[in-house]
N, CA and C of each residue as an Amber inpcrd file, in Angstrom:
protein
   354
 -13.9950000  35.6580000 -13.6670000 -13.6220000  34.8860000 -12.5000000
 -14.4690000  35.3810000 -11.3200000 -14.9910000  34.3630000 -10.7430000
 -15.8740000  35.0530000  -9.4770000 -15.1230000  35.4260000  -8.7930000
 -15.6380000  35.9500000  -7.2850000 -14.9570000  36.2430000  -6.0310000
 -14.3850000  35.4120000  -5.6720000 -15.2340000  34.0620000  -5.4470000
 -14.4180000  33.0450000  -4.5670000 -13.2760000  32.1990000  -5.4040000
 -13.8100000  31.7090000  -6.5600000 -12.1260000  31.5590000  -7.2960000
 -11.2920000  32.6030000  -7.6320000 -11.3750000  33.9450000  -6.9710000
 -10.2140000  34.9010000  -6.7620000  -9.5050000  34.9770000  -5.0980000
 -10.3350000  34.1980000  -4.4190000 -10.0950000  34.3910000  -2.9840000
  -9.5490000  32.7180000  -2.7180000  -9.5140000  32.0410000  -3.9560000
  -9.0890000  30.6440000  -3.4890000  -7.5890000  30.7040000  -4.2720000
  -7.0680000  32.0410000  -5.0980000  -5.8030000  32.1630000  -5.5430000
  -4.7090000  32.9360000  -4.6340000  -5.7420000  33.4260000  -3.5400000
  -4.8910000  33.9130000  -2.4030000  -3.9030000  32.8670000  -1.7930000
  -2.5120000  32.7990000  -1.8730000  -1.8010000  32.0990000  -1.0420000
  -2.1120000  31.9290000   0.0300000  -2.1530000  30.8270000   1.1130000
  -2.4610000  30.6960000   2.2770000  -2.1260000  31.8520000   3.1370000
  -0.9370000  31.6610000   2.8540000  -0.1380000  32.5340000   4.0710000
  -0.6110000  33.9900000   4.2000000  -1.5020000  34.6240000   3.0370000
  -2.4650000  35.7260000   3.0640000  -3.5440000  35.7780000   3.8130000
  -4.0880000  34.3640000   3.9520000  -5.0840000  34.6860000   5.1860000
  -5.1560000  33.9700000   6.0460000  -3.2800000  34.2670000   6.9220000
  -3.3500000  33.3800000   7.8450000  -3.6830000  34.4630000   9.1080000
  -3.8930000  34.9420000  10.3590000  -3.6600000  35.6920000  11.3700000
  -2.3210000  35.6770000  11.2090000  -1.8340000  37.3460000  11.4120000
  -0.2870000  37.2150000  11.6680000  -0.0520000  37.3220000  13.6120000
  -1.4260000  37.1370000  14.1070000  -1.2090000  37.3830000  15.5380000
  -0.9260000  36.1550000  15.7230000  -2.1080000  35.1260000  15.8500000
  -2.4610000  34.2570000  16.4730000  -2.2390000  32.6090000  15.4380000
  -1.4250000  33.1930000  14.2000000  -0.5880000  31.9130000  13.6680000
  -1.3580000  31.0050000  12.7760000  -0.7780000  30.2780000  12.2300000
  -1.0700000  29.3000000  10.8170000  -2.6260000  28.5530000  11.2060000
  -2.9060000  28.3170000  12.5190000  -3.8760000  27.3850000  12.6160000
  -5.3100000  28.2200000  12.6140000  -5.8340000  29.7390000  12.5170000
  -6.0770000  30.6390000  12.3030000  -6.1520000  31.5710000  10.9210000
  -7.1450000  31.2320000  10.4260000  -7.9090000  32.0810000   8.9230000
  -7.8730000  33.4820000   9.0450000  -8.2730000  34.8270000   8.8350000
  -8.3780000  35.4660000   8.6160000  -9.7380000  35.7350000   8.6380000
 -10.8900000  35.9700000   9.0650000 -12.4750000  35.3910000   8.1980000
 -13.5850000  36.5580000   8.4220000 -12.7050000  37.7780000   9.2370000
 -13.3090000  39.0290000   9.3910000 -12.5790000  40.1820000   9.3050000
 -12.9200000  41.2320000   8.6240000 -13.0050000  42.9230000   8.5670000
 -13.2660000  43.6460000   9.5930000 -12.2080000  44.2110000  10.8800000
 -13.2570000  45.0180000  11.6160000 -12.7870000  47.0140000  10.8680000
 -14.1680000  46.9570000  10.6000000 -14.1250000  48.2860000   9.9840000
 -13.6030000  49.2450000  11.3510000 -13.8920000  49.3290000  12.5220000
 -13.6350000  50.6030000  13.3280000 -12.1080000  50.6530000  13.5690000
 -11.3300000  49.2920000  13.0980000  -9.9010000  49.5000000  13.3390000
  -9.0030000  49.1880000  11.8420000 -10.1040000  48.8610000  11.1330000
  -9.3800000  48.6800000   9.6650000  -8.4580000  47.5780000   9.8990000
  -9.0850000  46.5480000  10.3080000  -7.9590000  45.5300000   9.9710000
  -8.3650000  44.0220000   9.9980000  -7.8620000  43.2230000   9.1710000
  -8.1060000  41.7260000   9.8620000  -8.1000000  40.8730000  10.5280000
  -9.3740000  40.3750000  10.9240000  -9.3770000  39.4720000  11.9850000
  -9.6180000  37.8000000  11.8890000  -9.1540000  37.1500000  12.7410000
  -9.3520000  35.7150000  13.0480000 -10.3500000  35.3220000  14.0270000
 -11.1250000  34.7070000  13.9560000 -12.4020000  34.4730000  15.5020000
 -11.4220000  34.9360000  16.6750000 -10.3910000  34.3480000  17.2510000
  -9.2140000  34.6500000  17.9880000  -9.5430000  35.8780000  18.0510000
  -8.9420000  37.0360000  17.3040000  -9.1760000  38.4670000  17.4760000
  -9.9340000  38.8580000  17.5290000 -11.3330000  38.4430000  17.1700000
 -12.5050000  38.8340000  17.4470000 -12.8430000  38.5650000  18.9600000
 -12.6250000  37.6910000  19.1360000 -13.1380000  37.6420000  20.4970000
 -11.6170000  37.9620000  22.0360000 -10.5620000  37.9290000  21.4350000
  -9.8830000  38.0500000  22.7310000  -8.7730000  39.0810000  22.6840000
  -8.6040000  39.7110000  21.1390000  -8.0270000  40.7200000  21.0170000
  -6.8460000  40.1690000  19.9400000  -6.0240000  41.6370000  19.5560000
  -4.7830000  40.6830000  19.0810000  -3.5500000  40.6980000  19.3020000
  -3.4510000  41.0890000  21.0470000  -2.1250000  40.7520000  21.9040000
  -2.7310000  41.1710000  23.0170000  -1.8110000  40.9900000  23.9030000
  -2.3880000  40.6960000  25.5330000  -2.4130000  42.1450000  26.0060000
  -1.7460000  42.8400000  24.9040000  -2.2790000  44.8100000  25.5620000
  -3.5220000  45.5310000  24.6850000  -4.0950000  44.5860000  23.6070000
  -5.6850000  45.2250000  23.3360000  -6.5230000  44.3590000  23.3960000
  -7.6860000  45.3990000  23.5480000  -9.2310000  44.4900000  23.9630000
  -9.5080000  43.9000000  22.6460000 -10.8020000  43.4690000  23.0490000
 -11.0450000  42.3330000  21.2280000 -12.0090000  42.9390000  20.7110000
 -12.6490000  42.7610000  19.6820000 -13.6470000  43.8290000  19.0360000
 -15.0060000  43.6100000  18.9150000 -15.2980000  43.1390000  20.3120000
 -16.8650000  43.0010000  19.9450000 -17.7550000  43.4920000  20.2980000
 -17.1920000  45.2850000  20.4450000 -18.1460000  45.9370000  20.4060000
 -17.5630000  47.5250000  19.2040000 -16.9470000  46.6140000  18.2590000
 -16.3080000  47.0460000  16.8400000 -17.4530000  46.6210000  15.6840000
 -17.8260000  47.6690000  14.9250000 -18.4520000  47.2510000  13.1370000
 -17.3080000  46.6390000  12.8440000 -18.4190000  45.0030000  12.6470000
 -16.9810000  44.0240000  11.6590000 -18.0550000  43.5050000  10.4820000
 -17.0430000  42.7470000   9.8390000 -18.0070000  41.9910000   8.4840000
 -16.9620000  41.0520000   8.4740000 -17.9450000  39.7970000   7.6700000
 -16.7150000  39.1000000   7.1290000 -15.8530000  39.3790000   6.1720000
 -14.8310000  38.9620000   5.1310000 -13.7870000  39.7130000   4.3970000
 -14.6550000  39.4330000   3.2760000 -15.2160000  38.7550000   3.0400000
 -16.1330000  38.1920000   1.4860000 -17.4230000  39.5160000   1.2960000
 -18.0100000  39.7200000   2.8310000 -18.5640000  41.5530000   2.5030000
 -17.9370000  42.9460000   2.7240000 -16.9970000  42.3360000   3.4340000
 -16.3620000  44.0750000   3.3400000 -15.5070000  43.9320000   2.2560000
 -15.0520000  42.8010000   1.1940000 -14.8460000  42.9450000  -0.1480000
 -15.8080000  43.8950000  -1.4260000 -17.2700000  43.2430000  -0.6320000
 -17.9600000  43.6970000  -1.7890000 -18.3620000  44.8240000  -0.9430000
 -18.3180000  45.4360000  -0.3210000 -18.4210000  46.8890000   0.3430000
 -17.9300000  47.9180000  -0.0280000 -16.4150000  47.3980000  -0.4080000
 -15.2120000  48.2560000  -0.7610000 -14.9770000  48.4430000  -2.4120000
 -15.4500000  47.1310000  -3.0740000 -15.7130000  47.1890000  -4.0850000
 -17.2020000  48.2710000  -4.8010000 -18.0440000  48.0720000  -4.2720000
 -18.8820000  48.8140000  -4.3370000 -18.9760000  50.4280000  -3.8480000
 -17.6080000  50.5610000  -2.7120000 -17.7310000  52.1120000  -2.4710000
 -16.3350000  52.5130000  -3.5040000 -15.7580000  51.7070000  -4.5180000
 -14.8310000  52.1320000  -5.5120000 -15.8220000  52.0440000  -6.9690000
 -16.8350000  51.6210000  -7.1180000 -17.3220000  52.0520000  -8.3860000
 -18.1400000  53.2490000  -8.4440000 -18.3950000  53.6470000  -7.3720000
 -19.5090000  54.8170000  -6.7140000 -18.3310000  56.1520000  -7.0140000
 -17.4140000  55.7300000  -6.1710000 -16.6280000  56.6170000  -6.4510000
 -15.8100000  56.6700000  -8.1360000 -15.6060000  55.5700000  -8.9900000
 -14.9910000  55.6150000 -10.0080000 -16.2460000  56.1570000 -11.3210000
 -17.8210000  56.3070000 -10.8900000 -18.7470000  56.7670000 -11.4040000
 -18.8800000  58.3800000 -11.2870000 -18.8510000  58.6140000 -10.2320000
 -18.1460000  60.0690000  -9.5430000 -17.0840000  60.7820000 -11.1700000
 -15.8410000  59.9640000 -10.5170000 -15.0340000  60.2700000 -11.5700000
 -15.2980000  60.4750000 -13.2440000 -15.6330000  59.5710000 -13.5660000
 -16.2690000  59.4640000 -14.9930000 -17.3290000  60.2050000 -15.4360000
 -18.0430000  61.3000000 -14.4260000 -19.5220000  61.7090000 -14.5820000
 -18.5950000  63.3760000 -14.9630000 -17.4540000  63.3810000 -13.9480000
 -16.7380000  65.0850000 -13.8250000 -15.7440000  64.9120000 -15.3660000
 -15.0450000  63.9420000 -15.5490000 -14.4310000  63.8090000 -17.1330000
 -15.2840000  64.1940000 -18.2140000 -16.4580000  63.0780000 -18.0650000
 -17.5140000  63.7580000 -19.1520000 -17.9230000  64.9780000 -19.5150000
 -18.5480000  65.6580000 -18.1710000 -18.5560000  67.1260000 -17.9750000
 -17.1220000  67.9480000 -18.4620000 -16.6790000  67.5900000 -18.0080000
 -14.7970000  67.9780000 -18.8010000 -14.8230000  68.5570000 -20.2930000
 -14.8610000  67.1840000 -20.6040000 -14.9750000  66.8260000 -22.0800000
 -16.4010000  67.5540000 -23.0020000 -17.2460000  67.6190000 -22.7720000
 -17.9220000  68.5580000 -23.2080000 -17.6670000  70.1540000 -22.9310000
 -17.4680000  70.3430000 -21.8850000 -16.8410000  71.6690000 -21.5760000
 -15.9350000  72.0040000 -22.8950000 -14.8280000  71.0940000 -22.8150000
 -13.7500000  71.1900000 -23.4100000 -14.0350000  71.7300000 -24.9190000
 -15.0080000  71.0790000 -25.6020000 -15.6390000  70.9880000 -26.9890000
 -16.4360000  72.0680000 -26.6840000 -17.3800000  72.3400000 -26.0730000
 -18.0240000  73.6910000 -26.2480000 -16.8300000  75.0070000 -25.9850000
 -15.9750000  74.7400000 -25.6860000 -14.9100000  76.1600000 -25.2520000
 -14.0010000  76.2330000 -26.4520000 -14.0420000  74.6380000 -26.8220000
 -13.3490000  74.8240000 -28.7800000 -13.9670000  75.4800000 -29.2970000
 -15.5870000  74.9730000 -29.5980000 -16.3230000  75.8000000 -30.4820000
 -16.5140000  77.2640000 -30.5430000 -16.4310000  77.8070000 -29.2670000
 -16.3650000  79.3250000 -28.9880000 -15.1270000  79.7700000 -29.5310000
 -13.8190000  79.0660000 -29.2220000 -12.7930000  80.1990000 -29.4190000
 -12.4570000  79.6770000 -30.9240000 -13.2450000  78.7640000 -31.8170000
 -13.0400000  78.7970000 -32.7710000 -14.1000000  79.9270000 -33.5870000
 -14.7470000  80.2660000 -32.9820000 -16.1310000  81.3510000 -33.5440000
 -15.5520000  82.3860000 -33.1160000 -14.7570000  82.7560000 -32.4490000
 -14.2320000  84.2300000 -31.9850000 -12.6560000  84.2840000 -33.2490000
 -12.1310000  83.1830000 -33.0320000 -11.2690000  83.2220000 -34.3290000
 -11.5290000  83.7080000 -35.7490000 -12.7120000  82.9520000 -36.1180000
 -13.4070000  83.4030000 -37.4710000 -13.9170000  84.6640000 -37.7280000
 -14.3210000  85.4480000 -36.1410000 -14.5180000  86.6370000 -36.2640000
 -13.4830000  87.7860000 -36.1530000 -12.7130000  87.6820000 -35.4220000
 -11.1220000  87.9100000 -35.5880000 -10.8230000  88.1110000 -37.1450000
 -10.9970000  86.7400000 -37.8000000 -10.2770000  87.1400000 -38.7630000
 -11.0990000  87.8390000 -40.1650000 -12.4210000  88.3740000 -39.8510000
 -13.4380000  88.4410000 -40.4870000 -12.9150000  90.2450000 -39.9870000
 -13.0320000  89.9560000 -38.7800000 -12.7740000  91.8940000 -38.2440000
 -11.4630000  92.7330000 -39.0890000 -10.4370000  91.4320000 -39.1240000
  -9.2840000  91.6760000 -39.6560000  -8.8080000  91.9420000 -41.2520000
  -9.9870000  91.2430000 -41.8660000 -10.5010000  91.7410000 -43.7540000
 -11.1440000  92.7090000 -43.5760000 -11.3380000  93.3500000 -42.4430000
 -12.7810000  94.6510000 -43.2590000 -13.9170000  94.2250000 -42.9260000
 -14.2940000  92.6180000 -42.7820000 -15.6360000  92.3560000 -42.5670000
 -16.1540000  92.5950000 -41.5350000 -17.6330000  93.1550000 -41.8030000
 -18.2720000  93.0490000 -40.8440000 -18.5160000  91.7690000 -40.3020000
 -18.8400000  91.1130000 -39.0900000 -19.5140000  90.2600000 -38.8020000
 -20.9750000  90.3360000 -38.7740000 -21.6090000  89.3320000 -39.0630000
 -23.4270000  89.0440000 -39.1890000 -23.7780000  88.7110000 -37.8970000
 -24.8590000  89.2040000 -37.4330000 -25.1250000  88.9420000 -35.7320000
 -25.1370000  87.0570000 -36.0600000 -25.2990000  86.0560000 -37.1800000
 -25.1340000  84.8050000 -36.7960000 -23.8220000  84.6560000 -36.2490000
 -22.6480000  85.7630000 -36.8340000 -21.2700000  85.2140000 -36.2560000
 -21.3400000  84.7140000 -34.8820000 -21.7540000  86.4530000 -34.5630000
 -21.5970000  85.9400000 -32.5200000 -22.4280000  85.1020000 -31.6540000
């Protein structure tokens, strides 16, 4: 499903302004206040005790979608890069304490161990 037939399953009432009312979209991101805006709020604020944001980093919601989307795979690549590392860790720290086991129990018959043990 693209973006925009995911942004056309948004109920209206999701991107209506909750300032400035039904006749009013939603159609910008201002990043310096984290929140959504309507042209309305962009330009005159979004009540009569704050200024409006146009001298705020904004985007429209269709790029600070793919902004946000893109700073969650960066980060979910992040994640997946330290698991991996994990996970090999994990298997090389088996293999050791399974080679210290075998020698353990090699020490524990009498045997010597062969410098391949260690």
């Amino acid at each position: 499903m693209s973006p925009d037939e995911k942004m056309k399953l948004l109920d209206a009432e999701d991107t209506t302004c909750h300032f400035h009312g039904h006749e009013f979209q939603v159609v910008f991101y201002c990043h310096t206040c984290q929140k959504l805006l309507c042209p309305q709020c962009l330009t005159r604020g979004q009540s009569s005790t704050s200024s409006n944001h146009t001298n705020h980093v904004y985007l429209e919601v269709k790029e600070a979608v793919e902004v946000a989307k893109d700073d969650i795979e960066k980060i979910l690549a992040k994640i997946m890069d330290q698991f991996n590392h994990k996970k090999i860790m994990k298997i090389k720290l088996q293999t050791r304490l399974q080679t210290l086991k075998d020698i353990l129990m090699l020490v524990e018959a009498g045997i010597a161990p062969t410098e391949d043990s260690t």
